[in-house]
N, C-alpha and C positions, 0 to 999 in steps of 0.2 A: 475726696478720699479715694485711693487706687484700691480696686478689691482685686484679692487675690482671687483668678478664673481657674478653673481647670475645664477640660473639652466636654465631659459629660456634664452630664444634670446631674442636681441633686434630687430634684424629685422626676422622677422618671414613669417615662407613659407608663410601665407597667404599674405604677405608683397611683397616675392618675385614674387610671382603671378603675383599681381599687377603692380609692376614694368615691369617684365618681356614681358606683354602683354600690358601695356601703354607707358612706360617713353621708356623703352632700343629700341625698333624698330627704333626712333628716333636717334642714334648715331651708328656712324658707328665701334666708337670701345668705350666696355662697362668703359674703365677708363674718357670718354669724359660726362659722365653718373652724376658723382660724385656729381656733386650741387644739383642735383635734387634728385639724393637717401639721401643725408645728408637732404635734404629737410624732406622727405617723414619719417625719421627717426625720426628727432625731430620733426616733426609734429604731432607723435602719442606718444612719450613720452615725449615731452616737453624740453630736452635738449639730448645734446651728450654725454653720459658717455665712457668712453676708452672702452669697452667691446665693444659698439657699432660700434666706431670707427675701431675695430679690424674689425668687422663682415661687415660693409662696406667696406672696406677695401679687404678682400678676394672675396667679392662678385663681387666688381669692378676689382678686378684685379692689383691692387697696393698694398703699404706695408702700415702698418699703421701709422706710419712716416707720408708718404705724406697723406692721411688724416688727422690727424694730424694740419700739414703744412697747408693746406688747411682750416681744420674748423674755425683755432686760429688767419687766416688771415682777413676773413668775419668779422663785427660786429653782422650779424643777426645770427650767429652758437651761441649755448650757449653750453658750454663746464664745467660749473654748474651747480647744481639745482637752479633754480627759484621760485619766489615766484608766486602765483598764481594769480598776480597780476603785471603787470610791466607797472611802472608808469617813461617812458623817455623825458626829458627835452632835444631840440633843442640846441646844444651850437656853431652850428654858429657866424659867424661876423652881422648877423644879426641879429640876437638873441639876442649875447650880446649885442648890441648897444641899441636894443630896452628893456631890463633890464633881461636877460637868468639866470644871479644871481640870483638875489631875487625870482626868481621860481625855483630854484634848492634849495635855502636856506629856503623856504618856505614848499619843499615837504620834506626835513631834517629836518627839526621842527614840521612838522606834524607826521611823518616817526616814529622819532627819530632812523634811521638810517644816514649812511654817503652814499656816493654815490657809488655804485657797489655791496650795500650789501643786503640784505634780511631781512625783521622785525624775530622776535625770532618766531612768532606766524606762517611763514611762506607765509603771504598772500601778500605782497608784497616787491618789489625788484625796488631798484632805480637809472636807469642809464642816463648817457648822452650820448647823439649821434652826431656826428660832424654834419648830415645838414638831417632832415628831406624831405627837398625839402618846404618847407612852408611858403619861404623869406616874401611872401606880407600879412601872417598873423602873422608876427614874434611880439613878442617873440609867438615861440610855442611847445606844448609837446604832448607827446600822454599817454593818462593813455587806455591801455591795446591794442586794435588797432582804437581810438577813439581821432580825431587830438583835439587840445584845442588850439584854435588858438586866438590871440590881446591875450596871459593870462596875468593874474594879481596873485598876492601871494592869494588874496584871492578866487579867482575863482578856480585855482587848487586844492586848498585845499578842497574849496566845491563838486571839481570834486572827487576826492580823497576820501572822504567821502560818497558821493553817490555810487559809489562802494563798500565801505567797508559795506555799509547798505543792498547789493545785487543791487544798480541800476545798470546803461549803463555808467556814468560818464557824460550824459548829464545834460543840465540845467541850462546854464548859465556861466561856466567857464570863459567865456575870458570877453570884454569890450563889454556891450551891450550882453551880453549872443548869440550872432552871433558866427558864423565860424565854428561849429562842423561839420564833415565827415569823413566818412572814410579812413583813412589810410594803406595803405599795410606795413609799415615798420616794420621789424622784431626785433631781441634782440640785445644781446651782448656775444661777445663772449669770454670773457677776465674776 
């Protein structure tokens, strides 16, 4: 496989610094490390590029293989570019029962992407996630890390839109424009 190089690192001394004197003191041996450097990696560049992988990969002490193995296991690793913008639909049993379709087929018609992809413009990227954690506000989604919780086709959309405008995605989203908070849940990594 030819991996695409570029001349800098992606994880970078000031990078390892960091780790070095935060994360790593915490494990007793640096391949135990791994989640949190893949962490710290796509946190500052936004996804995992193989190059990346490589460089964490030496830095932990494993091959790039098991990084690899590891990023492509997580759904929050993103092992793509992303759009600047990810807008994930909840597809739970909960979800779906509560109608997780027609907001997935609603941010596809807004999109006019399909799901896993990225608009042409870049600005956003549309995935599903098997469970949020968000059962009692189902159906729910998060447009960027921002829960949209009771949503409706037309509240997403709205939410959707207020971002594309530069808002927060608040404002109303779900039923009764209730439920918005923050969310920890990360990408996809597929």
């Amino acid at each position: 496989m030819r991996v695409p190089r570029r001349g800098e690192a992606y994880l970078t001394e000031e990078m390892k610094r960091h780790l070095d004197g935060v994360v790593m003191p915490r494990y007793e041996q640096r391949r135990g490390a791994l989640l949190p450097v893949l962490h710290h990696v796509q946190e500052r560049w936004g996804w995992l590029p193989w190059q990346a992988l490589e460089e964490v990969a030496a830095y932990v002490g494993i091959t790039a293989a098991e990084a690899w193995d590891t990023a492509s296991f997580y759904e929050e690793y993103w092992l793509t570019e992303k759009g600047a913008h990810v807008v994930a639909v909840c597809r739970s049993v909960a979800c779906e029962v509560c109608g997780q379709r027609g907001i997935t087929e609603a941010c596809r018609a807004r999109l006019g992407i399909e799901v896993g992809e990225t608009t042409d413009d870049g600005k956003f990227t549309l995935i599903e996630l098997e469970c949020l954690g968000l059962c009692e506000g189902a159906p729910a989604a998060l447009v960027d890390h921002e829960a949209v919780m009771g949503a409706t086709p037309e509240g997403i959309v709205g939410a959707i839109d207020r971002v594309a405008r530069g808002g927060d995605g608040h404002g109303g989203a779900g039923q009764g424009g209730q439920g918005h908070g923050p969310a920890g849940h990360g990408g996809h990594g597929h």
